[in-house]
N, C-alpha and C positions, 0 to 999 in steps of 0.2 A: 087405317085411313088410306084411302086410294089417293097415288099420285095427282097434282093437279094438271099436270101434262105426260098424259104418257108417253112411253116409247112402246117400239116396236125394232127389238133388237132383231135382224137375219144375221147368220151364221153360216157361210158356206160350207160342206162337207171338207174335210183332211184331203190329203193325197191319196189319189187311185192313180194304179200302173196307166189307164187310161187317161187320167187327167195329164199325168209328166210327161206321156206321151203327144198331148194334144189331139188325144182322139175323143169325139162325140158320142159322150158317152149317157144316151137317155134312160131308156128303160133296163138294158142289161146292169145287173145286180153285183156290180165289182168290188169288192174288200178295198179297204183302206191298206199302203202299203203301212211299211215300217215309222217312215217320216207321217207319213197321215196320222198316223194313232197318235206322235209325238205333239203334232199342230193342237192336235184336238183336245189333249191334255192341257195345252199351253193357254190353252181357251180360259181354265177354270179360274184363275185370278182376274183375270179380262171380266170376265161377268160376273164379280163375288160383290161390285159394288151395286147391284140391281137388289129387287126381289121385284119376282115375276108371279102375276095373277094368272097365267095362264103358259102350259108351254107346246111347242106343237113341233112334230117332226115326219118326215117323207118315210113311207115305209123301207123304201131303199133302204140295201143297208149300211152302205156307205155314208150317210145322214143318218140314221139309229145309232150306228156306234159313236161317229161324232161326239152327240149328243149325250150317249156313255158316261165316253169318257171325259168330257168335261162337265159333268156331276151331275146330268137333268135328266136319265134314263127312266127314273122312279118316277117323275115327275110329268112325263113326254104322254101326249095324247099323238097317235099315229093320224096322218092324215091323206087318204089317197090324191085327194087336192096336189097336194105339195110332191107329187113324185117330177123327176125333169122333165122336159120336153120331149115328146115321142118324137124321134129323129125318123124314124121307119127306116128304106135303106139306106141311111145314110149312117146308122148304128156302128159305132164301131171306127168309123173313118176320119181322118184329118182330113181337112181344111183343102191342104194340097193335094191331096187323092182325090176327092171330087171334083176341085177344078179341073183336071186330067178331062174330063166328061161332060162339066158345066160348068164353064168359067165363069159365069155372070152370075151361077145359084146366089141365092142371102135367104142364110133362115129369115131374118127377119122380114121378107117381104116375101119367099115360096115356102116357107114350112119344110117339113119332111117329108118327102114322097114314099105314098103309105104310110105316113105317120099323121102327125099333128101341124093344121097351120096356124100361125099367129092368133087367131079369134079363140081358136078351141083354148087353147092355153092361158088366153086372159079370161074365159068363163071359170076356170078353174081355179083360176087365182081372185075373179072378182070376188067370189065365194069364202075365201079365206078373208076376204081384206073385209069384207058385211062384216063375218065373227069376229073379228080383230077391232072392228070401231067397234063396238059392242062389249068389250071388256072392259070392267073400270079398274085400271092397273094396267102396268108395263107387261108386254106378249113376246116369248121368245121362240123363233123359229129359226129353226136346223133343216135346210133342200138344198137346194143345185144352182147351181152357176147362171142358167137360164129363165130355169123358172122362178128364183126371185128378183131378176134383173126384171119380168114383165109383170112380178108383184112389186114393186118398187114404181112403175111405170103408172098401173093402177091405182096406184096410193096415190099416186100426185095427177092422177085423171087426165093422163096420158094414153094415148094408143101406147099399145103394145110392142109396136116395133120402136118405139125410143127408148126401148130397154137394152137395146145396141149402144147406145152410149154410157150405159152405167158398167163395166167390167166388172170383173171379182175375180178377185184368185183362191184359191185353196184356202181354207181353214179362216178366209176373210171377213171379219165381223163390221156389221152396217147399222144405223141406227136410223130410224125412219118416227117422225113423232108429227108435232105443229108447233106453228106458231101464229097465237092468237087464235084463230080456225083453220088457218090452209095448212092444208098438207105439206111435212117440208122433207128432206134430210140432212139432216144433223151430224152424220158421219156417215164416210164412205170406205169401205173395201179398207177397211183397219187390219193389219198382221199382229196375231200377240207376240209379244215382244220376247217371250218364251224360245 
C-alpha cells in the first residue's frame, strides 16, 4: 500500500576535498574523502525508517557512492538530470577567488560563464520533479548542494534562484512532501547524527 503522503527524501553527497575546501565543484568527478564515506554510512539508520518506491542518483560519483554506502546502490536508478550545476570557468574555484575578478558574480542570478544559467538547471530539475509527482510512494535522491537546492525551489514553484536560500551541507538529508496539496518542506539540511 503506497504512503498516503509521500516524501521526497534529498540527500546531499558526503565530503569531497572540494566541498572542505569550499571550492565549486559541478561537473569535475571528485571522490568522497575519508569523513565523506564516514557521513554517508552514517546516512543508513537516518533512512531505515522509510521504504522507498523509487530511488534516484547523479551519476557523479561522489553522489553514487553516497548512495553506496548508505544501502541504496542496488536500488539507484542514475540520473543525468541530477548531475551539479555546470559552473564552466568557475569549476574548481572558491567563492573568494572569483570575487578577486567579479565581485558582484551570484550563481544565482549570472550562472557559470560557459557553463549553466539558472533556467538551464531548473529544466533539468523540472524534469525530475514531473517523475517524482508521478510516483505513488516516498522518492529518495542522492546530488549536489546546488542542484537540489533549485529542485527544492521547483518543488515548491519557485524560481530557481530562491534556491539560495535553502543551504545544505555535506551528507545533509531534507525531506520535501505536502500538505493537503501544496508543496511543502518538512525538514531541512538534517546531519546524521552518526
Amino acid at each position: 500500500m503506497a504512503p498516503a503522503n509521500p516524501e521526497v527524501v534529498l540527500v546531499r553527497h558526503g565530503e569531497t576535498e572540494w566541498t572542505r575546501d569550499g571550492r565549486h565543484t559541478g561537473k569535475s568527478d571528485i571522490p568522497l574523502t575519508e569523513r565523506g564515506r564516514r557521513q554517508a554510512e552514517a546516512l543508513r539508520p537516518e533512512l531505515a525508517g522509510w521504504t522507498f518506491a523509487l530511488v534516484l542518483t547523479s551519476p557523479l560519483q561522489r553522489a553514487m557512492e553516497t548512495c553506496r554506502l548508505a544501502g541504496y546502490g542496488q536500488a539507484a536508478q542514475t540520473r543525468p538530470d541530477l548531475v551539479e550545476w555546470d559552473y564552466g570557468r568557475y569549476d574548481g574555484l572558491t567563492s573568494k577567488q572569483i570575487a578577486v575578478t567579479e565581485p558582484e558574480w551570484s550563481l544565482w542570478r549570472d550562472g557559470g560563464p560557459g557553463g549553466e544559467q539558472p533556467a538551464d538547471v531548473a529544466r533539468r530539475v523540472d524534469r525530475i520533479v514531473a517523475d517524482v509527482r508521478g510516483v505513488a510512494g516516498n522518492v529518495l535522491i542522492f546530488a549536489h548542494g546546488h542542484v537540489l537546492r533549485v529542485l527544492t525551489a521547483r518543488w515548491l514553484n519557485q524560481a530557481p534562484a530562491a534556491g539560495q536560500h535553502y543551504a545544505l551541507q555535506p551528507a545533509a538529508l531534507s525531506v520535501l512532501g505536502y500538505e493537503h496539496q501544496n508543496p511543502v518542506i518538512w525538514h531541512w539540511n538534517r546531519l546524521p547524527s552518526g
